[in-house]
C-alpha positions in Angstrom: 98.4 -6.9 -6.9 95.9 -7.4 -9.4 92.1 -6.7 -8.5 89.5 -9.2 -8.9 87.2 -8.1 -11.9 84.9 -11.3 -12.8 83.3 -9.5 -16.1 87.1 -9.0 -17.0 87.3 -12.7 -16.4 84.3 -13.1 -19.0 84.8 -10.8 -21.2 88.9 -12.1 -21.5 87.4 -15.4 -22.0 84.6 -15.3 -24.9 87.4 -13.0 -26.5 89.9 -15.9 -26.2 87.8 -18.1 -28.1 86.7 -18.1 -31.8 84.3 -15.4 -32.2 80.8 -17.2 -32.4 78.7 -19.2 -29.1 75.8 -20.4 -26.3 72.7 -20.6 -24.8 72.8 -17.0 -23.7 71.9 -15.0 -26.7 73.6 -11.7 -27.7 70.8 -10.1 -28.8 69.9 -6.5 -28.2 66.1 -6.6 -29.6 65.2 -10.0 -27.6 67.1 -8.6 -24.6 65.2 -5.1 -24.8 62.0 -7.6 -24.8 62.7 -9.9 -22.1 65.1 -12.1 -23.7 61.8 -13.3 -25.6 62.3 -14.3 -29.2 61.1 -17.8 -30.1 58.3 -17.0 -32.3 59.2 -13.1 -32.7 62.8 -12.7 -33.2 63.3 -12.0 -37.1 64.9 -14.4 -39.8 68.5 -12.7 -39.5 68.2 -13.4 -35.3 66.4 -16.4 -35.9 68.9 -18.8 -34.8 69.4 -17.8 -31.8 66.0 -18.6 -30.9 64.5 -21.2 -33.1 65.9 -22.0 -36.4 62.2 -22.0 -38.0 61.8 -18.1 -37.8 64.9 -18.0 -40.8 61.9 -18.9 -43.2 59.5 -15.7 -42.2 60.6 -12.8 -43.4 58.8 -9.8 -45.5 58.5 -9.6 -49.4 61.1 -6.7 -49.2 63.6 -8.7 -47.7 66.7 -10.3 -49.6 69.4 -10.3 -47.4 70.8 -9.7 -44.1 74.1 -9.5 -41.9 74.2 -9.0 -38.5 77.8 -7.7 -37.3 78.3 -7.5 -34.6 76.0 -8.4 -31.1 77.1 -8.4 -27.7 76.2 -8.4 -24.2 77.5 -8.9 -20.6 75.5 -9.3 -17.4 76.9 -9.7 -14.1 75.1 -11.1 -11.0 76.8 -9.5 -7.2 74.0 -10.2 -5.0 76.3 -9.4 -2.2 78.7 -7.2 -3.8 81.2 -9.4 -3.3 84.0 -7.2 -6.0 83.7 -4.2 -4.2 84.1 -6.1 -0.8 87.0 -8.0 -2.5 88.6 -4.6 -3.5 88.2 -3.0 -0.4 89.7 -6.1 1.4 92.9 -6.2 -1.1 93.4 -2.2 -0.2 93.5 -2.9 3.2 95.6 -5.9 3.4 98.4 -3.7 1.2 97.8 -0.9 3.9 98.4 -3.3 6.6 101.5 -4.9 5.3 102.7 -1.3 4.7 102.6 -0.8 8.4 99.5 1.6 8.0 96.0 -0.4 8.3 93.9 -1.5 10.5 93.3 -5.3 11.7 90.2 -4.7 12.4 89.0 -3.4 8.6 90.8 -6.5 7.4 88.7 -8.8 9.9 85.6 -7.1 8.8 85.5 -7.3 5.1 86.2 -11.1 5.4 83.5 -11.4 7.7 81.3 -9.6 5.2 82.6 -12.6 2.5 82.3 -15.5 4.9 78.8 -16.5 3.5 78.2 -14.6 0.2 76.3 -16.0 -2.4 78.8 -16.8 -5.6 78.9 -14.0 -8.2 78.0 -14.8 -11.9 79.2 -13.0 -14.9 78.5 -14.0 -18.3 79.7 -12.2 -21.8 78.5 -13.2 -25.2 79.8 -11.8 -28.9 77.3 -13.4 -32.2 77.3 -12.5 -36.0 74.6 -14.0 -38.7 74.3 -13.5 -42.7 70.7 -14.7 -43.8 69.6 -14.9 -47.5 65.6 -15.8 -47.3 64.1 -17.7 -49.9 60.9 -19.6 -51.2 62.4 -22.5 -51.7 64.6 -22.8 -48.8 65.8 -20.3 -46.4 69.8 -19.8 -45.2 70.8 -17.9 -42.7 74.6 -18.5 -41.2 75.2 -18.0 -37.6 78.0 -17.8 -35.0 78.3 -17.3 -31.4 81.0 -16.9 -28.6 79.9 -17.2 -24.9 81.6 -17.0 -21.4 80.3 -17.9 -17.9 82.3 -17.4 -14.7 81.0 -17.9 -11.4 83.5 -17.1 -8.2 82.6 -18.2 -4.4 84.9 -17.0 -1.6 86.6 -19.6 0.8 87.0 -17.4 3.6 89.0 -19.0 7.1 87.4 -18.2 10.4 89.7 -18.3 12.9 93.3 -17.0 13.7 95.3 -14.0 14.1 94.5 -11.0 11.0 97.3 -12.5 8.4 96.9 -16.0 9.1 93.3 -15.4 8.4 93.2 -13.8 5.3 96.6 -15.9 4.1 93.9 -18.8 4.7 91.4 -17.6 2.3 91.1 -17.6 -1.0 88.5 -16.9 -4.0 87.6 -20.2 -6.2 86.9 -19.3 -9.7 85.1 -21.8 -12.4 84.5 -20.9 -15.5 82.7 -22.1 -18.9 83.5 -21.2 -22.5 81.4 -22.0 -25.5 81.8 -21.4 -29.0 79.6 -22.6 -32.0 79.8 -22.0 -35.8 76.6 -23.6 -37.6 73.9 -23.2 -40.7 69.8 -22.4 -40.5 67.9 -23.9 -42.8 64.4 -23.4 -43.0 60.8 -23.6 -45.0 57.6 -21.9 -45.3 54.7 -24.0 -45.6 50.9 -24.5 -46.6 48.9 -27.7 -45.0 45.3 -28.1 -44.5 44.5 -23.9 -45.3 47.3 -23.4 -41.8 50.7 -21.9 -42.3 54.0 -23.5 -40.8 57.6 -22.9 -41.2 60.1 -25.6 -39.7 64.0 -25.2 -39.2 66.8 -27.1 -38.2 70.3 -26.4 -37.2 73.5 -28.6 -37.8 76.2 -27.1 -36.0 80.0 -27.1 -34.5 80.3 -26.9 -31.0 83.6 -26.0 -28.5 83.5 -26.0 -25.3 86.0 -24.8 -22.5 86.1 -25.0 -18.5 88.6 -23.4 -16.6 88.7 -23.1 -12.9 91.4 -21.2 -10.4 91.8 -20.9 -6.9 94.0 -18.1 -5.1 94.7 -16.3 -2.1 92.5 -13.2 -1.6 95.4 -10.7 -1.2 97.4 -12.0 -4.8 94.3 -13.3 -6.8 96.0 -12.8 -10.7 93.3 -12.6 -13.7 96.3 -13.8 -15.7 96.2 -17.3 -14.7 92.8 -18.3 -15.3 93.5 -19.9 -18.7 96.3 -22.3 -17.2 93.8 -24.8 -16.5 92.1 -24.9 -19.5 90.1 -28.2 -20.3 88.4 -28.0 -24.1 85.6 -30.3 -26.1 84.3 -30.5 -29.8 80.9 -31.8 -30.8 78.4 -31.4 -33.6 75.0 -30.9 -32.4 71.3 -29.4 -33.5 69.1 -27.2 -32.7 65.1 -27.7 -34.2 62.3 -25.4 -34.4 58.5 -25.0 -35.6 56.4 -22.4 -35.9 52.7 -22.1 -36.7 51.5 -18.7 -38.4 47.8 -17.7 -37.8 47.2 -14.0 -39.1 49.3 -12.1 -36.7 49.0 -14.7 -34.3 52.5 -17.3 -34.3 53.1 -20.5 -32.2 56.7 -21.5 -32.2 58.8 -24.0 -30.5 62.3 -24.5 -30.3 65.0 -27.1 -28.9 68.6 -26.1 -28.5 71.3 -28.0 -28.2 69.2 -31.7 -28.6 72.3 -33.8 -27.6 73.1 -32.3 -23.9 77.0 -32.2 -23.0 78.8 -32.3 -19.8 82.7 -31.0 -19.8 84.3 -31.5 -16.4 87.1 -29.2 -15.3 90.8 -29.9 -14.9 90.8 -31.4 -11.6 86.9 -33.5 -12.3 86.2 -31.6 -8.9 83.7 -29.2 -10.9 81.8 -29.6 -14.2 79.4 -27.6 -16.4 76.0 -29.4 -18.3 74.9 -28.0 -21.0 70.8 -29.3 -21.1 69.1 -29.9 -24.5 66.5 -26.7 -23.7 63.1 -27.2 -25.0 61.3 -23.4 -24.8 57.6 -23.0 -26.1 56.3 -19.7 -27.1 53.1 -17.2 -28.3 53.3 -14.0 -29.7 51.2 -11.2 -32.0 53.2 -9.7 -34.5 52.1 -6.7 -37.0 54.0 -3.9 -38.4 53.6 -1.4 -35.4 53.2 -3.8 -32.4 55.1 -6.7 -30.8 53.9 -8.9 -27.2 55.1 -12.3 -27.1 55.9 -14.6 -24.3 58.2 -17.2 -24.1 58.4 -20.3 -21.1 61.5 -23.2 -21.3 60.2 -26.6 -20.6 63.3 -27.7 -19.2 65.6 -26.4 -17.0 69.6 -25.5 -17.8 71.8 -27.2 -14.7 74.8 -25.0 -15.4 77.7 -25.5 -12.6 78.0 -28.5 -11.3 77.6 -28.4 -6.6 75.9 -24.9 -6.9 72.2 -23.9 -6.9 72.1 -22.3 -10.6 69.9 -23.9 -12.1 67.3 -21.5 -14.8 64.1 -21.8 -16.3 62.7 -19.0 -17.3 59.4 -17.5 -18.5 59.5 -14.5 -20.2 57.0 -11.5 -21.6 58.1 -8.5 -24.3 56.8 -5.7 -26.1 58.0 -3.7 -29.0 56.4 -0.7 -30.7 57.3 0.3 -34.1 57.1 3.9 -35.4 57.2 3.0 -38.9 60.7 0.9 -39.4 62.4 3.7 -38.2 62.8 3.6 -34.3 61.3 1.1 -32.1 60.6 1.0 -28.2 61.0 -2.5 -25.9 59.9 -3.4 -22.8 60.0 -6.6 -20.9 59.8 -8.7 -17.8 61.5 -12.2 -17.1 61.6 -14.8 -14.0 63.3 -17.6 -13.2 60.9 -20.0 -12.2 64.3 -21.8 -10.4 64.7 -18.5 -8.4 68.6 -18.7 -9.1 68.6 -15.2 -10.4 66.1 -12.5 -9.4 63.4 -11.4 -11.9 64.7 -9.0 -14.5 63.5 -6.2 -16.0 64.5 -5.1 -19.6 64.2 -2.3 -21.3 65.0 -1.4 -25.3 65.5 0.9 -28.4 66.3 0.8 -31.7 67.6 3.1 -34.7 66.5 1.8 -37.6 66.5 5.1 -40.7 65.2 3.0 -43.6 64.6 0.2 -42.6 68.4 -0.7 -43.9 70.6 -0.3 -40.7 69.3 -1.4 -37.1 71.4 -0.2 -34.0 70.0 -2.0 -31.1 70.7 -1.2 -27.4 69.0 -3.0 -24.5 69.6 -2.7 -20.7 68.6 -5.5 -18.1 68.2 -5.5 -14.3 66.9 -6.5 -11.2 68.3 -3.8 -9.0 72.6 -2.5 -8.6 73.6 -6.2 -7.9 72.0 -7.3 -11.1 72.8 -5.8 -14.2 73.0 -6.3 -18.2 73.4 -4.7 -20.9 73.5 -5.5 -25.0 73.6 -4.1 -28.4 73.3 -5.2 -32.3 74.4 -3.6 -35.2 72.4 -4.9 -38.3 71.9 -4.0 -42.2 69.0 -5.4 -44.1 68.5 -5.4 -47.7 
């Protein structure tokens, strides 16, 4: 019997894809800062966030690869894997002639009305070569979302009941390969960079239900249902001193992939996200707020919009310290706090590592490895 590990699920299927992807952003530096990034992320993570930012970059700067970023963050509020766990243990003990009914009947009670559990996993590379005349910076990203819900019987004897329930697993893959081009600008004595994004889209749903005693992470792929489309993402930004505007629209053609059976489907929402910051050399605070709202999984309540706050301090290119806050103005997930560093010796290689949280049900991680020149 196989346990029931949903950021296995994930993790297995942003790996499955091609290695580039979503609207999550692997990023350890926007996730140390509240997932903020808009008009503060650098040219090299630039299209991630708004395609503009690929254009402002320092004198010093010639070229950059970023290789690789990841992240995972899973969502239990009702710590539905370990319950799961502890329910498969005591099933195999009761079939073995030495459990107890009553343990089994308890742990399903505990899953009759949990909320579903999210898990999301995301992988991303970029090569950026900024320029006066036009600035290039090529990007990929691969992205998994799984959510599971428990279908749990009510009635009948201890293995009728759990031989009647089962755990329903949906999932969403996305994978995108595209170009950044952007350009600095002078008009009426103001300062403006714009950026666009052409791009190549996949997208994947899978979904699975299984009995809670045999649930096998093996099959999840079997119902694989997949979609190409070329899309765009467009940005702005306004540059005042150390004061920047940005705005940015991912994704401006939305997309809706239904599952195998058409019982389930994910939307993928153009997402239109404006943003302030104050950027210098030592110090960081921007905020980001999405105009729109992401819709996600089709018949459950996970819809996000999120506003967002970061900080960074930076000793001198060589190490820097994040901090940040972020809400879900949808109260889908619970607000999240975020907290960063960086390794930077030189100002040539950046390690990144960021941790995210609302409390032990609700936890992230990420981290970048990146080499400027």
């Amino acid at each position: 019997m196989k346990k029931l590990t949903i950021s296995a699920v994930a993790i297995s299927t942003a790996l499955s894809m091609p290695v580039f992807a979503a609207n999550w952003v692997s990023d350890a530096r926007g996730g140390g800062m509240g997932n903020t990034g808009v008009s503060s992320a650098d040219y090299l993570l630039a299209p991630f966030y708004n395609p503009a930012l690929v254009a402002v970059y320092r004198k010093q700067d010639d070229f950059g690869l970023l290789l690789p970023a990841a992240n995972i963050n899973v969502r239990d509020k009702d710590d539905t894997l370990n319950t799961v766990d502890d329910l498969q243990d005591a099933i195999s003990a009761f079939e073995n002639g030495a459990g107890n009914e009553s343990h089994i009947n308890s742990y399903l009670d505990d899953l009759a009305n949990n909320e579903p559990l999210n898990a999301n996993a995301g992988i991303g590379m970029a090569f950026a070569i900024p320029n006066e005349t036009i600035s290039v910076n090529v990007f990929g990203r691969g992205f998994a979302e799984v959510e599971a819900s428990t279908n749990i019987s009510s009635s009948g004897v201890t293995a009728t009941r759990y031989q009647n329930s089962s755990i329903s697993v949906v999932a969403f893959g996305y994978s995108e390969l595209g170009v950044a081009l952007a350009k600095r600008f002078a008009y009426s004595g103001q300062e403006f960079s714009l950026g666009i994004s052409p791009k190549f889209q996949q997208m994947k749903t899978y979904e699975d239900t299984a009995n809670v005693e045999n649930y096998d992470l093996d099959d999840y792929d079997k119902s694989e249902v997949k979609k190409n489309r070329a899309n765009l993402d467009l940005g702005a930004v306004w540059l005042m001193n150390e004061f920047r505007v940005g705005l940015a629209v991912k994704d401006l053609f939305s997309q809706t992939l239904k599952t195998q059976s058409n019982a389930n489907s994910y939307k993928l929402d153009t997402q239109v996200t404006l943003s302030g910051s104050y950027v210098t050399d030592f110090f960081t605070a921007a905020i980001d707020v999405d105009a729109t709202k992401q819709e996600r999984f089709s018949g459950s309540d996970d819809d996000t919009q999120f506003l967002r706050f970061g900080v960074e301090g930076n000793a001198w290119g060589w190490a820097q310290l994040r901090a940040g806050y972020e809400i879900d103005m949808e109260n889908s997930i619970d607000n999240n706090v975020t907290l960063g560093l960086g390794i930077s010796p030189g100002d040539v290689v950046s390690f990144d590592i960021s941790i995210s949280g609302a409390d032990e049900h609700q936890l992230g991680a990420a981290a970048n490895l990146a080499f400027t020149f």
